[in-house]
C-alpha positions, -999 to +999 in steps of 0.1 A: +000+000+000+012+038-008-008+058+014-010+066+048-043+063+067-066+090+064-069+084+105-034+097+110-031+124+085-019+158+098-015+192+092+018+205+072+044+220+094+064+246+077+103+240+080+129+263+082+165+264+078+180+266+118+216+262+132+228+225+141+207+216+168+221+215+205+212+187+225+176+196+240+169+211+272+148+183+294+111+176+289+088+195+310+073+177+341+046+149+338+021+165+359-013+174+349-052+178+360-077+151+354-093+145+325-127+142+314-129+111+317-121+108+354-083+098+349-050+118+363-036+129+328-006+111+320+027+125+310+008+149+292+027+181+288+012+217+277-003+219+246+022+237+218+006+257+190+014+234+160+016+262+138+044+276+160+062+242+160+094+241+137+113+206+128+141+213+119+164+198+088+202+190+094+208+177+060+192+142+048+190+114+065+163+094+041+165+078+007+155+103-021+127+086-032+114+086+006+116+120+005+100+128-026+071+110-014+072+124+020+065+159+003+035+149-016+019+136+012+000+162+034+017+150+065+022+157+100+004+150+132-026+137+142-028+157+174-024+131+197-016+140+232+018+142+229+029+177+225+064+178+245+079+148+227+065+159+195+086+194+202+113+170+207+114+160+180+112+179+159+144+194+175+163+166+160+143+158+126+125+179+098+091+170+089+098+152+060+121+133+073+102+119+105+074+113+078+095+093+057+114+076+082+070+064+097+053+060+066+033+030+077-006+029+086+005+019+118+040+028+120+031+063+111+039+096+123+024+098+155+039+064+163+073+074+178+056+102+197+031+080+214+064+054+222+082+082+235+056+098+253+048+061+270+082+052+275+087+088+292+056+075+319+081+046+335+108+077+346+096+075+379+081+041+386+121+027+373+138+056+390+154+072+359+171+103+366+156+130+340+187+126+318+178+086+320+144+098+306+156+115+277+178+094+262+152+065+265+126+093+248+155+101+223+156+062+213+119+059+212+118+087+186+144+062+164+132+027+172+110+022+141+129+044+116+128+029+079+124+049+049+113+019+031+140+014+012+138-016-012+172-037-011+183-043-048+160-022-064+159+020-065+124+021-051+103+032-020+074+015-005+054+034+022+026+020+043+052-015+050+056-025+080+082-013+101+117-035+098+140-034+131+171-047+116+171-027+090+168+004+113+198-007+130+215-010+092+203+025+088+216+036+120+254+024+109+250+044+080+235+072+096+260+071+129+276+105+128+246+122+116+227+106+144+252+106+169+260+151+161+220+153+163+214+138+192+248+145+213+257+107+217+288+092+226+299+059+206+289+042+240+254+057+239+249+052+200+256+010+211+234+013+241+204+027+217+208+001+191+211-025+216+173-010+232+156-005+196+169-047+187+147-056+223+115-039+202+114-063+178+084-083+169+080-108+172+111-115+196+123-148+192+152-172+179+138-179+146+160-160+114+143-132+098+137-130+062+170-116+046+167-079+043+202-070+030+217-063+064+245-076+082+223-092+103+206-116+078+202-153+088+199-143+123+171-142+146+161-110+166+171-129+198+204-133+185+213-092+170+202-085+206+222-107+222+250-101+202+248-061+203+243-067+243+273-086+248+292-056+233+282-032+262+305-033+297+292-062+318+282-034+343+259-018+320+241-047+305+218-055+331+203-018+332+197-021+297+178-054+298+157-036+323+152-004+302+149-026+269+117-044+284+107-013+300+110+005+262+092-023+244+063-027+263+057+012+256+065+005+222+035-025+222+015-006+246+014+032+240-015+029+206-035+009+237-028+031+265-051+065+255-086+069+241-103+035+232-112+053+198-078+058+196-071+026+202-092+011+178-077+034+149-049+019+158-058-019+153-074-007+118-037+013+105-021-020+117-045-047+099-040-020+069-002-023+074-001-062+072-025-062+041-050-084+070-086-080+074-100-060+098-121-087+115-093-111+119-070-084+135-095-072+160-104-108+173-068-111+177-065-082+196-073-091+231-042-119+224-019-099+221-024-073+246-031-100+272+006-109+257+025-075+263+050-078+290+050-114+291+078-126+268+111-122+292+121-158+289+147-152+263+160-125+283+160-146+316+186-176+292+201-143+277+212-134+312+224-164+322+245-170+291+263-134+294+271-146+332+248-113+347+237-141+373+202-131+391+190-105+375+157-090+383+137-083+348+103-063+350+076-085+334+041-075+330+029-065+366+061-049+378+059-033+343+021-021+354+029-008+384+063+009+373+043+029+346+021+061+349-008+049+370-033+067+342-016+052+314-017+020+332-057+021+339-065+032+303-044+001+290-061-023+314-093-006+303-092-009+268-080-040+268-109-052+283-132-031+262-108-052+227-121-085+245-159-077+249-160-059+212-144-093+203-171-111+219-198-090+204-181-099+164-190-133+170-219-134+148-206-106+128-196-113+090-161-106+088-173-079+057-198-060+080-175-052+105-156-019+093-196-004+083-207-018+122-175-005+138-192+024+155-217+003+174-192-026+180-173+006+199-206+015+212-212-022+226-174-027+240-180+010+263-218-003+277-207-040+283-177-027+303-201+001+325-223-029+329-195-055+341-174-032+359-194-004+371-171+022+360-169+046+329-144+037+300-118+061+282 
């Protein structure tokens, strides 16, 4: 597919020409009133007048072609709430370049931000000093970069799924670029490719399709084991921590807001993976019952590196660690995915993008009626 949703399309953001960016000054604090809906706001910082906001270009870090369709696109944000990392940001990229770089239906624009925005929300829970925070925010803004980029061939394919190992090709390529944007040391630059290989999906010890890198014929399990094992002993640990702490943001930041947000979500990814929209909803409650779950490789990898006990968050600890509004909406909606799943069972797979609005509609009362309590 060569378009991205019409749910995540966003207003054009004028760009200017600006000095090499400095390294950014720290995000502003987490705090913020309750929402509508009854819930402390999470990690949601003051809203920035978009047509104030500036990304800023440093030279190119895309493929041409990526580019070119990048421009044509009438891109930019889909006002999600997210304005500090989006500010960020665009500290570090131009608009056409963070377009380019998240041209998927699912691993769009607004992707990255929500990541780093979620990601942001375990700062306090995992005792990250603020300069902890925003280097994990910094990788979260990088983790799914891929300008779609067709090995062998001179052509560009947005909409495609998101490729980890061949963001960390891109990353070698890109290093100094990268590293002068962002004010990392060789050390740091490791550490952030080691944390973008734990995002991987799925993570396991099967080879990946070969994509032209230098890590064909290996498995995910194995690039992050083997990018791990380059850090000092002392640091790996922390970084397995982090690395779970940064993928379940990365799995559950989409699920962690508005159930309509949500929900637009599951329809860029089943878009995204050319899947039908039925089959990916049903499967929905799966995987979200999944997130956090999957440390057992990291439990072997830690043994085989000689880190002896180490004490890996899985899904509760994860939970509890995380922005206790964040964590509610994502324990909310999740439960909302399972009832709207129960409600398709007599559902044609065909009628269910016309009946989504009353599936939604049925998911929100069979959760006030089970629980007693209002949904996102």
């Amino acid at each position: 597919m060569n378009t991205i949703s019409s749910h995540y399309a966003l207003p054009r953001l004028q760009t200017i020409s600006l000095p090499q960016p400095k390294a950014p000054s720290l995000p502003a604090s987490d705090q913020a009133p309750p929402t509508q809906d009854g819930l402390a706001g999470a990690v949601l910082t003051p809203e920035l007048n978009l047509n104030r906001l500036r990304w800023t270009p440093a030279g190119s870090l895309v493929h041409p072609k990526a580019e070119q369709l990048a421009r044509s696109i009438d891109a930019g944000w889909s006002q999600t709430a997210c304005s500090g990392v989006a500010e960020l940001a665009s500290r570090y990229f131009s608009s056409t370049e963070f377009q380019a770089l998240n041209s998927g239906s699912y691993h769009n624009f607004d992707h990255p931000l929500v990541v780093a925005d979620a990601a942001g929300a375990f700062a306090s829970g995992l005792g990250w000093t603020p300069e902890r925070k925003q280097f994990i925010q910094q990788v979260a803004l990088l983790h799914d970069a891929d300008d779609r980029s067709q090995q062998g061939s001179d052509e560009v394919k947005t909409g495609t799924p998101a490729r980890a190992q061949v963001t960390l090709e891109w990353m070698e390529q890109q290093k100094d670029q990268l590293s002068q944007r962002f004010g990392w040391s060789p050390a740091q630059f490791l550490e952030a490719k080691v944390l973008i290989a734990r995002t991987d999906f799925p993570f396991d010890d099967k080879p990946k399709t070969a994509m032209g890198t230098r890590y064909d014929g290996q498995s995910s399990v194995q690039v992050y084991q083997q990018l791990l094992s380059q850090l000092p002993g002392e640091k790996q640990a922390e970084v397995m921590r982090d690395g779970l702490a940064l993928r379940f943001a990365d799995q559950a930041g989409f699920y962690a807001n508005s159930f309509d947000m949500a929900v637009d979500s599951v329809q860029g990814l089943a878009q995204e993976l050319n899947g039908s929209l039925a089959g990916t909803l049903k499967f929905t409650p799966t995987f979200l019952g999944g997130v956090g779950q999957d440390t057992g490789f990291d439990q072997q990898i830690a043994i085989e590196l000689g880190l002896g006990p180490v004490e890996l968050p899985g899904r509760d600890r994860l939970l509890a660690s995380w922005n206790p509004a964040l964590a509610q909406r994502f324990l909310t909606n999740s439960s909302q995915f399972e009832m709207m799943s129960q409600a398709m069972s007599d559902l044609p797979a065909e009628s269910v993008q016309a009946q989504l609005e009353v599936l939604k509609s049925t998911a929100r009362a069979a959760y006030r009626l089970t629980t007693g309590q209002r949904p996102t």
